[in-house]
N, C-alpha and C positions, 0 to 999 in steps of 0.2 A: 504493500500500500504506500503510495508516495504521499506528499505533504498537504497537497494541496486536499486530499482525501481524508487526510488527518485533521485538519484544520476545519474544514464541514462536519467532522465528528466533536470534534469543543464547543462549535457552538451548540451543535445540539446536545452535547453533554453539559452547558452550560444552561442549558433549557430545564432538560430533567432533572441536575440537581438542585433546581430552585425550589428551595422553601425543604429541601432534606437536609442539606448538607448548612455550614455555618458557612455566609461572608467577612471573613474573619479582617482584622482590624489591619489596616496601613498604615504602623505610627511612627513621625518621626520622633525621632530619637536627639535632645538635643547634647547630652552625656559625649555619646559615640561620634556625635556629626563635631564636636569640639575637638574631641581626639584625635581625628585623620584629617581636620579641615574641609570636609566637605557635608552634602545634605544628604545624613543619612537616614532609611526610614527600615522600619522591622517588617516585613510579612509574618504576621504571628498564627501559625498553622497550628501551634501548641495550642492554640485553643479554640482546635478544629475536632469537632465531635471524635470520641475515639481517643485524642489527644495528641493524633497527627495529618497530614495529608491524605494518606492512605487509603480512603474513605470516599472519598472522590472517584479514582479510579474504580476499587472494589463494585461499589453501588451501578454504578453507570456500564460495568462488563457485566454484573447480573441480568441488568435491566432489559441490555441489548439481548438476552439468552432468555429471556424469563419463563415462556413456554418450558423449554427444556431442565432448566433448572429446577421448575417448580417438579416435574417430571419426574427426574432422576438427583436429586439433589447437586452440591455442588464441595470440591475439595480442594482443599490448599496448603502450602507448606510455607511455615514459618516460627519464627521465634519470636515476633517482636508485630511491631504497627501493622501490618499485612493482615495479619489474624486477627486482629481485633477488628479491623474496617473490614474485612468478607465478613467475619462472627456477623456486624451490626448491622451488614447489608442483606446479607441473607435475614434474617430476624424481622427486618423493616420489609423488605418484601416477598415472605411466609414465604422462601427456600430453606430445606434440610441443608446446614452447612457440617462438614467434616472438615479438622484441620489438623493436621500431621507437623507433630513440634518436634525437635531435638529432644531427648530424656534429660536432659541437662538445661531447660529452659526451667528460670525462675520460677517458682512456686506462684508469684502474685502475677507475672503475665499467663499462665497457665488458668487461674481464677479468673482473672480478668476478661479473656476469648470465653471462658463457659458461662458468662455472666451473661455473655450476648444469645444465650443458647445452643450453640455449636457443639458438638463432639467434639472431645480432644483426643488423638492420639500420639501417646508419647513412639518416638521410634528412633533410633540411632542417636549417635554422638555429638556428629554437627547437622548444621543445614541440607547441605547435600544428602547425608544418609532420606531425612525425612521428607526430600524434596523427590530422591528417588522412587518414596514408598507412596506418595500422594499421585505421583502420576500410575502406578502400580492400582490404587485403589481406587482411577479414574478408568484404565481397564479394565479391570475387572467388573466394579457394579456400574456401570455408565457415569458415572458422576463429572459435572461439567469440571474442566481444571481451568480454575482461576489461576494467571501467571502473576507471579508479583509486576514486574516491569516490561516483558518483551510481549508485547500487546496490543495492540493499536487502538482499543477501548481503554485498556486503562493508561495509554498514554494520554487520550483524549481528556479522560477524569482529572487526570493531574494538570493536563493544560488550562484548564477552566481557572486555575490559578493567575497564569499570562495575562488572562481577561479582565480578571478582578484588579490586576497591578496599573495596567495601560489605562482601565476606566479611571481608576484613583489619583493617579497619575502619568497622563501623560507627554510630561517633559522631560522622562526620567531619562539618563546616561548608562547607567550599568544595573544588569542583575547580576545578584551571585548564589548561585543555588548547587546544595549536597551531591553529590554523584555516589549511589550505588549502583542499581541496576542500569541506569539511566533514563528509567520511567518517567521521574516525576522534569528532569531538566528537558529533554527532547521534549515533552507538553510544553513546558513554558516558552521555551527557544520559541516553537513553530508558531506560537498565538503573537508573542509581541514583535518576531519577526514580520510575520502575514501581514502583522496590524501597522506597526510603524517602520518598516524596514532595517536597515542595516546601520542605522545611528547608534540603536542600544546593541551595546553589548552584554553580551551573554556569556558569565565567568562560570564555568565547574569548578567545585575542588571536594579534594578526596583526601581520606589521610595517608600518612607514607605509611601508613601500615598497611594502606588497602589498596595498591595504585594501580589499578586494573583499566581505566581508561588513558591515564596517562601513560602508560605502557604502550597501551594497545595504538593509540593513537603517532608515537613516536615510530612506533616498528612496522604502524600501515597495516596493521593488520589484528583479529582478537588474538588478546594472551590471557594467556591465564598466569593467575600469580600464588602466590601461597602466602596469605593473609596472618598477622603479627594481632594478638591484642589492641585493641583501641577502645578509649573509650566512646569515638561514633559507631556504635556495635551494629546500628542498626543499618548503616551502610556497607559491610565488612562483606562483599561476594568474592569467590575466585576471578569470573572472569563476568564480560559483560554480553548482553543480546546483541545477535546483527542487527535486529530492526531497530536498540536504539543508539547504536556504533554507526549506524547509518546516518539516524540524522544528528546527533553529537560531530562529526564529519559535516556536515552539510551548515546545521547553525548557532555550533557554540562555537564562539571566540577564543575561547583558551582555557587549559585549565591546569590547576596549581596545586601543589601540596601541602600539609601543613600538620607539622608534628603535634606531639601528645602534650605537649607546654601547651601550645599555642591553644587547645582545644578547651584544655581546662582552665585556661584563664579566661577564654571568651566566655564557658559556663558561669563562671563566679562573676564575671561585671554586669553579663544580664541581669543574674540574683539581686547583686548591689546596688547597682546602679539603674536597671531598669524593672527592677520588683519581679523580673521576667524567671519563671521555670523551664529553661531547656534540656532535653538530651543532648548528648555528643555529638550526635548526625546533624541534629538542631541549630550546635552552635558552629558545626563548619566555616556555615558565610560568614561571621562574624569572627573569625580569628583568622581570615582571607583580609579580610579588610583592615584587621587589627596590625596586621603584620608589615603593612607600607611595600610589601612587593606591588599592588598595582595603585597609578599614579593619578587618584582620584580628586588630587584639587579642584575646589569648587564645581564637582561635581555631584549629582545628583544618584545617591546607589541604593538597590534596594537588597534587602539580605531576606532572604527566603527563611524564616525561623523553622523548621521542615515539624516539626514534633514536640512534645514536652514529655513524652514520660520517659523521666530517669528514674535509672533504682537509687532508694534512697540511700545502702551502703555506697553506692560511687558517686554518689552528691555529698555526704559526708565528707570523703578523702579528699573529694576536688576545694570542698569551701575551707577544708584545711590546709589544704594545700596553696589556696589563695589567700586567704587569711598569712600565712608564712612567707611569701612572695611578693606581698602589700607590706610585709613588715609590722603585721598586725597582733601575730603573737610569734616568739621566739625560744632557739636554744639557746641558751649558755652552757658552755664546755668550761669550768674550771676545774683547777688542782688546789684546795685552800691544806694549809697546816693542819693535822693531823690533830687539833687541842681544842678541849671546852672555850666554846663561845664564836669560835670560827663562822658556824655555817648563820649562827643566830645574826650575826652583827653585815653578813652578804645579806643575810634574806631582810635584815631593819633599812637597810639601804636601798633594797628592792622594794620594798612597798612605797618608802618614801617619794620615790618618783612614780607612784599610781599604777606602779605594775601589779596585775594581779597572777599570782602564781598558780598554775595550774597543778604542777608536778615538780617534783622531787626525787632524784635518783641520787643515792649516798655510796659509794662502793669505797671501801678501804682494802682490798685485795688485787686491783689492777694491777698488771703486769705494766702498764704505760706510761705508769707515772714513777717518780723518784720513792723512797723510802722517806717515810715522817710525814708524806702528803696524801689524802683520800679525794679521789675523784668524784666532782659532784656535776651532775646537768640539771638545770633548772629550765622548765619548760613555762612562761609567761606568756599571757593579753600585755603588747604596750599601748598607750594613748595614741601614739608617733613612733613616727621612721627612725626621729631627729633622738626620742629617748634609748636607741639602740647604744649609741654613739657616748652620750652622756652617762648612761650606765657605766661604761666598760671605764671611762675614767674615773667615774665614782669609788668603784670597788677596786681599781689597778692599785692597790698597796701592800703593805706589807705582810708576807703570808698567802696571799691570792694571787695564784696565775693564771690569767685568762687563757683557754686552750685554744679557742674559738667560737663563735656561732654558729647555729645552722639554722 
């Protein structure tokens, strides 16, 4: 199916998802549009029924099959947002959904897909095992297979996005939107392509844990790759579809990578600074943009927030992790003298300046340190950046040696 066939499918997938799906918010952001100099706005999909895009697509390849669906029910494989938007599509239009997850998928996104109604079944290690066993279980009892991304319905669903962007804005410069499968960017590319041409540009980015387009795209041809932990999980494939290698090739501009720092800092400044709950996949655009590889001076960009449900143990790590990277709580590594009153008269100098201490590690048997001295790490909330610095000459006396920070 080529584009222009694509593009008559968004609008009318732009038809039927009205009044199901949510027109989710274009907001600018004036925090971020400070930080890189230009006019930055959020596509917030995080708080798109379901709690990502994904819903879009799903609904509108149902809808296109509905006869048969209703029929013979319908089956899918996934771990994450996929599942959950077939679960609530099928649900919303009284299709039997079956959805085939990794046995290793979260307990609360496993809850989550059967809340919608759907079957779950647990089956193999990773994605692949259960993506094998969903098209097995589309053999066998007829069940229609929803594809997560190489689709040209649920390309169409995710495009309806493009639409919503150009209506809201259109004098925009750049979008910058997640690449997994390449579903949801091939939608958006062809709408604001179709609509305003070749002005906006159209950014992917993928993590370097998952670089399956930018591979593919470099060597002219699909590769597949062998995918590293990230925490944008929910983008994380081996390799990508021809049909959306095809138009990733035809209308995105370029696409970029961006490590596991990058991702978690972008998740903690939405929290912070934009009250915003993203995923990893979610916060992609935004650590594209954060990072000043592309040269968006008073430019106008918009960042596709693709999803919000993070698990809340890798939201924990990350706003810790943030929180330590802002300089917002800290380690101290010292070596103090081995004698009553030592650690009393550090920790009376730490409070003095509004540090609140969180933790205390006292060891007197380190091999790292001299004899007569007990290694201590004190782990602190500072007010400021500025008290890291004034600490360390506070307590630099006699008896006390600073080891380092972390």
């Amino acid at each position: 199916m080529n584009s222009d066939a694509i593009f008559e499918l968004i609008k009318k997938a732009d038809e039927v998802l009205e009044g199901v799906i949510h027109r989710t918010p274009l907001n600018y952001s004036h925090s971020f549009s400070k930080l890189v100099n230009a006019a930055v706005y959020l596509k917030l999909e995080n708080m798109q029924k379901t709690g990502a895009f994904k819903v879009r697509g799903a609904y509108f390849k149902i809808y296109s099959v509905l006869s048969e669906a209703r029929k013979h029910g319908v089956v899918a494989a996934s771990s994450g947002n996929h599942a959950q938007g077939v679960a609530y599509s099928a649900q919303e239009l009284n299709v039997r959904a079956t959805i085939v997850m990794p046995e290793t998928t979260p307990p609360y996104k496993v809850l989550a897909t059967k809340s919608y109604g759907a079957e779950v079944v647990l089956y193999g290690r990773v994605y692949d095992d259960a993506y094998t066993r969903a098209l097995e279980l589309s053999r066998e009892r007829g069940y229609v297979f929803i594809h997560p991304f190489n689709d040209p319905y649920i390309i169409a669903g995710q495009g309806t996005i493009g639409l919503e962007i150009v209506r809201s804005l259109p004098d925009l410069d750049y979008i910058v939107v997640p690449m997994g499968g390449g579903g949801l960017i091939s939608g958006i590319a062809i709408a604001v392509k179709k609509v305003l041409g070749n002005k906006v540009k159209v950014i992917g980015v993928e993590p370097k844990a998952a670089p399956k387009f930018y591979e593919s795209l470099r060597q002219g041809e699909p590769v597949t790759v062998i995918p590293k932990p990230s925490l944008a999980d929910g983008v994380i494939t081996k390799t990508v579809g021809d049909l959306t290698l095809q138009f990733v090739r035809e209308f995105v501009d370029d696409v970029f990578l961006v490590d596991e720092d990058s991702i978690a800092r972008a998740m903690y400044l939405l929290l912070e600074r934009a009250k915003l709950l993203a995923e990893g996949a979610g916060a992609l655009p935004l650590a594209l943009i954060l990072s000043g590889e592309l040269n968006l001076t008073g430019k106008k960009v918009v960042a596709v927030i693709s999803g919000g449900n993070a698990d809340l143990t890798t939201l924990y790590r990350v706003i810790l992790r943030g929180l330590m990277t802002e300089g917002r709580i800290c380690k101290l590594r010292l070596a103090l003298r081995d004698v009553p009153g030592m650690l009393e008269k550090v920790l009376s100098k730490v409070a003095a300046l509004k540090c609140n201490i969180i933790d205390v590690r006292h060891d007197r048997f380190s091999l790292d340190i001299e004899p007569g001295y007990a290694l201590v790490e004190i782990v602190m909330e500072t007010p400021t950046k500025e008290v890291k610095a004034e600490l360390v000459n506070v307590i630099s006396t006699e008896g006390v040696k600073v080891l380092g920070w972390g």
